[in-house]
C-alpha positions as CSV (number, residue, x, y, z in Angstrom):
1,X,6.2,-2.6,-59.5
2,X,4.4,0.5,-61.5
3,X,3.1,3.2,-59.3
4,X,-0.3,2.9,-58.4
5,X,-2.6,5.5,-61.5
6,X,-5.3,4.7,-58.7
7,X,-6.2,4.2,-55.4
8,X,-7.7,1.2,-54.3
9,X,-10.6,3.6,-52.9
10,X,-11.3,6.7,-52.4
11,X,-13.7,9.0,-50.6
12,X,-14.1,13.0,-49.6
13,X,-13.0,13.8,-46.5
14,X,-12.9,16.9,-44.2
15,X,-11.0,19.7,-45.5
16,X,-9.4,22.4,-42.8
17,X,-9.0,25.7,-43.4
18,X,-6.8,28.1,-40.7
19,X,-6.6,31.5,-41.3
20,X,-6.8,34.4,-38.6
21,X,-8.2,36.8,-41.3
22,X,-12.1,36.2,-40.9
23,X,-13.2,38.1,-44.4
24,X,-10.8,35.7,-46.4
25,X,-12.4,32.4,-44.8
26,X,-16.4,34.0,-45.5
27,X,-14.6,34.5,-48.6
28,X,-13.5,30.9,-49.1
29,X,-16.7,29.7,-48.0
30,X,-18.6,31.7,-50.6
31,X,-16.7,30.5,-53.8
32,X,-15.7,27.0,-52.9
33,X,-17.8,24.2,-53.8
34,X,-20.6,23.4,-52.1
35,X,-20.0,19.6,-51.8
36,X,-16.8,20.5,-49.8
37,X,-16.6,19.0,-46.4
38,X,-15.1,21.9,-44.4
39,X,-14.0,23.2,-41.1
40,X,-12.7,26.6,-40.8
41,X,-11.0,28.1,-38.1
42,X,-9.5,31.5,-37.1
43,X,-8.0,30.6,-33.9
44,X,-4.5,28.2,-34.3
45,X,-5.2,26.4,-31.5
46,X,-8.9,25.8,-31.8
47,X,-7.7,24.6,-35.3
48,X,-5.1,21.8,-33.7
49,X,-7.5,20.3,-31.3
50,X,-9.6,19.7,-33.6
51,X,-7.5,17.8,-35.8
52,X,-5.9,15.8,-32.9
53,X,-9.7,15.0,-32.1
54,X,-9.1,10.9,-32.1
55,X,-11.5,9.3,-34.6
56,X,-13.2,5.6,-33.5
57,X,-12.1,4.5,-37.0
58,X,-9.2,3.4,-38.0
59,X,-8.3,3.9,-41.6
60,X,-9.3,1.6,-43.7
61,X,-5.2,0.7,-44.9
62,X,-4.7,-0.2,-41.2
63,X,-7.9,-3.0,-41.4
64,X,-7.6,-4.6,-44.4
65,X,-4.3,-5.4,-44.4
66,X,-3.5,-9.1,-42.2
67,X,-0.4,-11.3,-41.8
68,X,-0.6,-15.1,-42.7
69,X,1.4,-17.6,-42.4
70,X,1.5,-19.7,-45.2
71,X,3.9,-23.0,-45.2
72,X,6.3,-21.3,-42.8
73,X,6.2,-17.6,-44.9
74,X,4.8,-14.4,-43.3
75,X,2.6,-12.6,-46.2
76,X,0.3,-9.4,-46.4
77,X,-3.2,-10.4,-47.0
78,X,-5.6,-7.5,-48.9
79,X,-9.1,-8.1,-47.6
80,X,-10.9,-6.9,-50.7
81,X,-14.0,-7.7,-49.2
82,X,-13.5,-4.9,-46.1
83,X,-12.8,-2.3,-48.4
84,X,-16.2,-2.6,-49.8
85,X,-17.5,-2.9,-46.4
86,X,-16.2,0.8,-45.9
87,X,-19.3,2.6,-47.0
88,X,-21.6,1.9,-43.9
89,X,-19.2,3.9,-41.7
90,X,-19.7,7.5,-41.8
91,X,-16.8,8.2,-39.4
92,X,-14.7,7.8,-43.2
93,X,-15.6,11.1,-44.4
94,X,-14.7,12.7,-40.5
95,X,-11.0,11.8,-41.6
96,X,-8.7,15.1,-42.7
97,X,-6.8,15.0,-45.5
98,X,-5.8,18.3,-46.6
99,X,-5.1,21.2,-44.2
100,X,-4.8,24.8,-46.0
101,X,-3.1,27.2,-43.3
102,X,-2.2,30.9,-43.5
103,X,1.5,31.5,-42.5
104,X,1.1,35.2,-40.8
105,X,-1.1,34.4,-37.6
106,X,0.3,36.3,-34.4
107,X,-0.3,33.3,-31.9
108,X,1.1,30.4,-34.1
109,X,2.8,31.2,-37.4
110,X,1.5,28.0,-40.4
111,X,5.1,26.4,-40.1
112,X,5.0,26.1,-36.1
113,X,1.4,24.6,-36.7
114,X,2.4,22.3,-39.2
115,X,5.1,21.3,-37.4
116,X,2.0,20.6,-34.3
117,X,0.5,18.1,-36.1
118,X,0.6,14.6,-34.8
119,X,-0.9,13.1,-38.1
120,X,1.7,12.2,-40.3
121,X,-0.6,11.7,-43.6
122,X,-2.3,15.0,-43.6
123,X,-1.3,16.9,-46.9
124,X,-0.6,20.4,-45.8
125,X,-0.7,23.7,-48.0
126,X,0.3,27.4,-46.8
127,X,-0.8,30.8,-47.8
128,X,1.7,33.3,-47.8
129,X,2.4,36.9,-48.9
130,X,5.3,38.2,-50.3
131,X,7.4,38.3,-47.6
132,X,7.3,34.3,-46.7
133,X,7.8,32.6,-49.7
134,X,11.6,32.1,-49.3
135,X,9.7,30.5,-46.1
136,X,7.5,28.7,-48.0
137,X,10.2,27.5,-50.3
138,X,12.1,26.1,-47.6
139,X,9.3,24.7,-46.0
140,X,8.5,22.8,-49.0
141,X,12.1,21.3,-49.9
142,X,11.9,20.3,-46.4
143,X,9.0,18.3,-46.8
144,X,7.0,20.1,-44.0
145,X,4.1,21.6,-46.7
146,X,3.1,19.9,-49.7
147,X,2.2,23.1,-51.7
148,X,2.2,26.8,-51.0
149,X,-0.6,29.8,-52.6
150,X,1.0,33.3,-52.6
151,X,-2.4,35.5,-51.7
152,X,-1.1,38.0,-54.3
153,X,-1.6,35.4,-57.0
154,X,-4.0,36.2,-60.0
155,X,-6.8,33.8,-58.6
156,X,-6.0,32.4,-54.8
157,X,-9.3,31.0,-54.6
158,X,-9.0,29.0,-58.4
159,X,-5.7,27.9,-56.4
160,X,-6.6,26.9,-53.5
161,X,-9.3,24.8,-55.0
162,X,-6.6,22.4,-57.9
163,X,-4.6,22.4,-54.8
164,X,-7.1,20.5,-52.5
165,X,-8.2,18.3,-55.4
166,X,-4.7,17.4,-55.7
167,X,-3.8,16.6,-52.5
168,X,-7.0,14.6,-51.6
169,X,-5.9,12.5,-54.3
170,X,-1.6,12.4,-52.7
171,X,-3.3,11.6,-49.6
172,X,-5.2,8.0,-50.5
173,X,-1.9,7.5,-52.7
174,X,-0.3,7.3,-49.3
175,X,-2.4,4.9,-47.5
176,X,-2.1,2.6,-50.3
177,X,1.7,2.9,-50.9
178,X,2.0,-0.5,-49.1
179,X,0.5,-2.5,-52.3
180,X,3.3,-0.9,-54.1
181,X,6.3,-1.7,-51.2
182,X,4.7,-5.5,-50.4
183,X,6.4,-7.6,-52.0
184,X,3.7,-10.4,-51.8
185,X,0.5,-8.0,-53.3
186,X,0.8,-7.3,-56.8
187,X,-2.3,-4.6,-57.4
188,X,-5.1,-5.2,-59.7
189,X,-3.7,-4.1,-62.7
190,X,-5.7,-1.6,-64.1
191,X,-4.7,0.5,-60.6
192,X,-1.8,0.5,-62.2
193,X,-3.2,1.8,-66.0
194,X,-3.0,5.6,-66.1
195,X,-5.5,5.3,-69.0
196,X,-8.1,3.8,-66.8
197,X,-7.4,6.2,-63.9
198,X,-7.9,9.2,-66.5
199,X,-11.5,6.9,-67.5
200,X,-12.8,6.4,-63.6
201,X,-11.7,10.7,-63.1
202,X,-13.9,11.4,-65.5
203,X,-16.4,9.2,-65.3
204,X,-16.7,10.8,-61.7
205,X,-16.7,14.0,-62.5
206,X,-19.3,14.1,-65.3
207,X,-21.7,11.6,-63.3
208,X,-21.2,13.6,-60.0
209,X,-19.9,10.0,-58.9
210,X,-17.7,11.3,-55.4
211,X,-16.3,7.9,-53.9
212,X,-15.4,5.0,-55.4
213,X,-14.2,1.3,-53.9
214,X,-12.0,-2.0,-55.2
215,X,-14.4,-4.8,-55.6
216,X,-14.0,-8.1,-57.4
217,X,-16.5,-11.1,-59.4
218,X,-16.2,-8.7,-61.9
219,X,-13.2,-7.0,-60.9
220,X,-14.0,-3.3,-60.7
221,X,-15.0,-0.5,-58.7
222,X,-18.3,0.0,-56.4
223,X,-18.9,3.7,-57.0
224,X,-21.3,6.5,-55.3
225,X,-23.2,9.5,-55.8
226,X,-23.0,11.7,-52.6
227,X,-26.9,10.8,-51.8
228,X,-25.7,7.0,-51.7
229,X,-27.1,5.7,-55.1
230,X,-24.6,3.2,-55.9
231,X,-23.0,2.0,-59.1
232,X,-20.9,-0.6,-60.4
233,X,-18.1,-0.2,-62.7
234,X,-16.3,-3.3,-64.2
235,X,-13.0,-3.7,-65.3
236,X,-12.1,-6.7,-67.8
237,X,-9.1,-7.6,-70.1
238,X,-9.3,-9.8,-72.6
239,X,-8.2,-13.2,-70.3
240,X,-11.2,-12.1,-68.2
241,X,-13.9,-11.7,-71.2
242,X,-13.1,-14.8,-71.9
243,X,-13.0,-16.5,-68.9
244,X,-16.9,-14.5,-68.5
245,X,-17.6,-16.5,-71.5
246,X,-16.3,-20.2,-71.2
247,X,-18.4,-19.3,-67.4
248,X,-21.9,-17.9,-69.3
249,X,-21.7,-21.3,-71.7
250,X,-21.1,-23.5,-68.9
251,X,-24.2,-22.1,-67.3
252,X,-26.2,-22.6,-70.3
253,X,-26.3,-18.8,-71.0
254,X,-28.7,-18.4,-74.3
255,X,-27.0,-18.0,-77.6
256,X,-27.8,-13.9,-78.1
257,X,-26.1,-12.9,-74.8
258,X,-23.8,-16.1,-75.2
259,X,-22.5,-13.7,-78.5
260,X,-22.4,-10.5,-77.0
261,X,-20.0,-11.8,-74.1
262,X,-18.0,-13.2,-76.5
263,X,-18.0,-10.6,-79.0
264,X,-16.8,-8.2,-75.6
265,X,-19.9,-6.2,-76.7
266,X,-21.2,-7.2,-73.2
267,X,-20.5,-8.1,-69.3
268,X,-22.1,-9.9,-67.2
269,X,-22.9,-9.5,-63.5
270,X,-24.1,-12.1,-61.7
271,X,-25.2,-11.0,-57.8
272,X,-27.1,-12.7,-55.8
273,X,-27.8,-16.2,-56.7
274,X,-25.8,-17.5,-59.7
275,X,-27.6,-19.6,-62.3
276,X,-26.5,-23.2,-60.8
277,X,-28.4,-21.9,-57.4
278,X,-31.4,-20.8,-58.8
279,X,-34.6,-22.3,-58.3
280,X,-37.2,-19.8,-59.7
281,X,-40.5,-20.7,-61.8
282,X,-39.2,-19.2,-64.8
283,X,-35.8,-19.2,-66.3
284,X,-32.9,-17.3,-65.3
285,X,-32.9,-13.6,-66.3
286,X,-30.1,-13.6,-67.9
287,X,-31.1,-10.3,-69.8
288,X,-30.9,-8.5,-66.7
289,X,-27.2,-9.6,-65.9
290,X,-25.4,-8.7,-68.8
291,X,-24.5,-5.3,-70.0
292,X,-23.2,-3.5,-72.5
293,X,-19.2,-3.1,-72.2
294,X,-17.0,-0.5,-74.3
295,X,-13.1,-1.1,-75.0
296,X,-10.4,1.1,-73.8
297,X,-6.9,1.3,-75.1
298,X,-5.1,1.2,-71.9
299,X,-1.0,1.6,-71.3
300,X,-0.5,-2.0,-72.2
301,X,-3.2,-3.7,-72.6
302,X,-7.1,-3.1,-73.8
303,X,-9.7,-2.8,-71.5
304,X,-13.7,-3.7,-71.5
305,X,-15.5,-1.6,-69.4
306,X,-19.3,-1.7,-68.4
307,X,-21.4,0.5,-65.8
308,X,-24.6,-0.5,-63.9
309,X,-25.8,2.1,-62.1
310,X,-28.5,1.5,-59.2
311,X,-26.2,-1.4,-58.5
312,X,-27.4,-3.6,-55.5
313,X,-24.0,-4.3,-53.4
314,X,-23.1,-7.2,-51.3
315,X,-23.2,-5.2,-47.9
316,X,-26.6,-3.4,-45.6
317,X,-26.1,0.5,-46.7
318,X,-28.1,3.2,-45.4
319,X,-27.7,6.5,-47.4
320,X,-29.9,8.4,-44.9
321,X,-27.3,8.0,-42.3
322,X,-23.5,6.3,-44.0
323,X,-23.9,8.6,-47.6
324,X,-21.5,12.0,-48.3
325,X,-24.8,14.2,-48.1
326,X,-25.9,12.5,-44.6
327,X,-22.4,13.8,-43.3
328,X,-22.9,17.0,-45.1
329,X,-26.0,17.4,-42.5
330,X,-24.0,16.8,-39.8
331,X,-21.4,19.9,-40.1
C-alpha cells in the first residue's frame, strides 16, 4: 500500500520548548509565530511533569479504530464519523507533538530527558553547540531525536521553526500508520496522492485554514480556521462525478445544474435533508447545493475539487470554547 501523502486529520497541538538559558526562550517567544501553542520551560524537570501530565483524551487513532467480526474474520473498523466528531474536544490541541530541548542543561542534559519521556509519539529535536553534535549525531542514528539545530547556525530561529512544522506533520503520520499496516483498510485514496496533499498544504496556508478532518458524502475534508469557521473541501474522481450525476438526475435535479455536475464544472452537497425528504413550500434549492469544482492532475488519476466555506457540519460545535483561538486563551 502507498504511504499515506496525508493524514487522515490533523490539528495544532502544544509545542515544548526546554532550555535553561532564559534570554534564548524570550527570544523564541518574540520571533515565533504567534498562532503557536507553546510551553516553555527552563527547569528539566518542571519540563517532564508537564509532559507526563495525563490527558482525559485519548487520541483520536486509539477511538476510531474497532474490531468486528465479520462471518468468523476479525477486521479493523475506521469510524469516519468519530473523526469528524473530534472538533468539540478541546483537550485535542492539549496533546504534545514536538518537544525542542537544549542538550547543555547542568541538572538533566537533552539526551537523559529524551530518554525520560514516557510518550513514545512525541517528535523530539535538540539544540546543541559545537561540542555535541557528534552527540547529536548519534542520538539521531539512534532514533532517540528526530532532528538536531546547531545554535551556531546562520538562522537557529528560521530552524527551529521548518523543524516543528515538519515534525507536527511526522507526528499525525504516526498515529495513522495503522491504515497503511491493516491489511483490511485501504485509505481514501487521495490520502494517498502527493498532488492533493501539496493542494490541501496550501490551500491551508493561504486561507489561514489550521486543522483539517476525513469526512465522507462527498468524500473530503472538514477544515477550520483557528476562530472555528468551518469549511468543506471535497474530493471527487471521475467514478464519483459521475455517480453525483446519475444521483442529481435521479432526484430530478434541473437541467442547468444537471450540466454543470456532469460537465465536472460543479459538486454538489447535499446536508441536511436530501431532496427525496424534503417537504418545503417551494422547490428544492438546488442552487444552493452545488458548487463550483476545479480539476487536479493528481499522481494517477484527476481530481475534482470544490470548497464551501461557512460549511454547516453534521456535529454541535462551539468555537467560543472547542476552536484553536479558545485554547489559545487558555495558555
Amino acid at each position: 500500500m502507498a504511504e499515506l501523502a496525508l493524514s487522515p486529520y490533523f490539528h495544532p497541538t502544544t509545542i515544548c520548548f526546554v532550555d535553561d538559558n532564559a534570554s534564548f526562550l524570550q527570544s523564541l517567544d518574540l520571533e515565533l509565530p504567534g498562532n503557536w501553542a507553546c510551553r516553555t520551560f527552563t527547569d528539566p524537570e518542571q519540563a517532564l511533569a508537564f509532559l507526563r501530565e495525563p490527558i482525559p483524551l485519548a487520541p483520536l487513532m486509539d477511538r476510531c479504530f474497532s474490531l468486528q467480526r465479520q462471518a468468523g474474520d476479525t477486521i479493523i473498523h475506521l469510524d469516519v464519523g468519530l473523526i469528524e466528531q473530534e472538533i468539540n474536544h478541546v483537550d485535542r490541541f492539549r496533546r504534545n507533538a514536538v518537544l525542542v530541548v537544549d542538550y547543555a542543561m547542568p541538572s538533566l542534559d537533552g539526551l537523559m530527558f529524551c530518554e525520560a519521556l514516557e510518550d513514545p509519539y512525541i517528535r523530539r529535536a535538540m539544540l546543541t553547540g559545537v561540542a555535541d553534535e557528534k552527540l547529536a549525531v548519534e542520538a539521531f542514528n539512534a532514533g532517540l531525536i528526530h532532528r538536531f539545530i546547531p545554535k551556531q547556525c546562520a538562522e537557529p530561529i528560521r530552524t527551529v521553526h521548518r523543524f516543528v512544522n515538519e515534525l507536527l506533520h511526522e507526528y499525525f503520520n504516526q498515529y495513522t500508520a495503522r491504515l497503511k499496516s491493516s491489511l483490511a483498510i485501504d485509505p481514501p485514496p487521495f490520502l494517498v496522492d502527493r498532488q492533493i496533499a501539496a493542494y490541501v498544504r496550501g490551500l491551508m496556508e493561504t486561507h489561514g485554514l489550521v486543522e483539517y478532518y476525513l469526512v465522507d458524502d462527498p468524500p473530503g475534508l472538514l477544515m477550520l480556521k483557528s476562530g472555528g469557521e468551518i469549511w468543506r473541501l471535497a474530493i471527487l474522481d471521475e467514478a464519483q462525478m459521475l455517480a453525483q450525476a446519475d444521483l442529481a438526475r435521479s432526484f430530478g435535479a434541473p437541467p442547468v445544474g444537471l450540466r454543470r455536475l456532469q460537465s465536472g464544472e460543479a459538486i454538489l452537497f447535499l446536508p441536511g435533508p436530501s431532496p427525496e425528504d424534503y417537504f418545503g413550500d417551494e422547490d428544492f434549492p438546488w442552487e444552493e447545493h452545488i458548487h463550483a469544482a476545479s480539476r487536479l492532475k493528481g499522481q494517477r488519476r484527476d481530481w475534482w475539487v470544490a470548497i464551501w466555506r461557512d460549511a454547516p457540519a453534521d456535529v454541535d460545535f462551539d468555537p467560543a470554547s472547542a476552536s484553536y483561538d479558545a485554547y489559545l486563551g487558555t495558555l
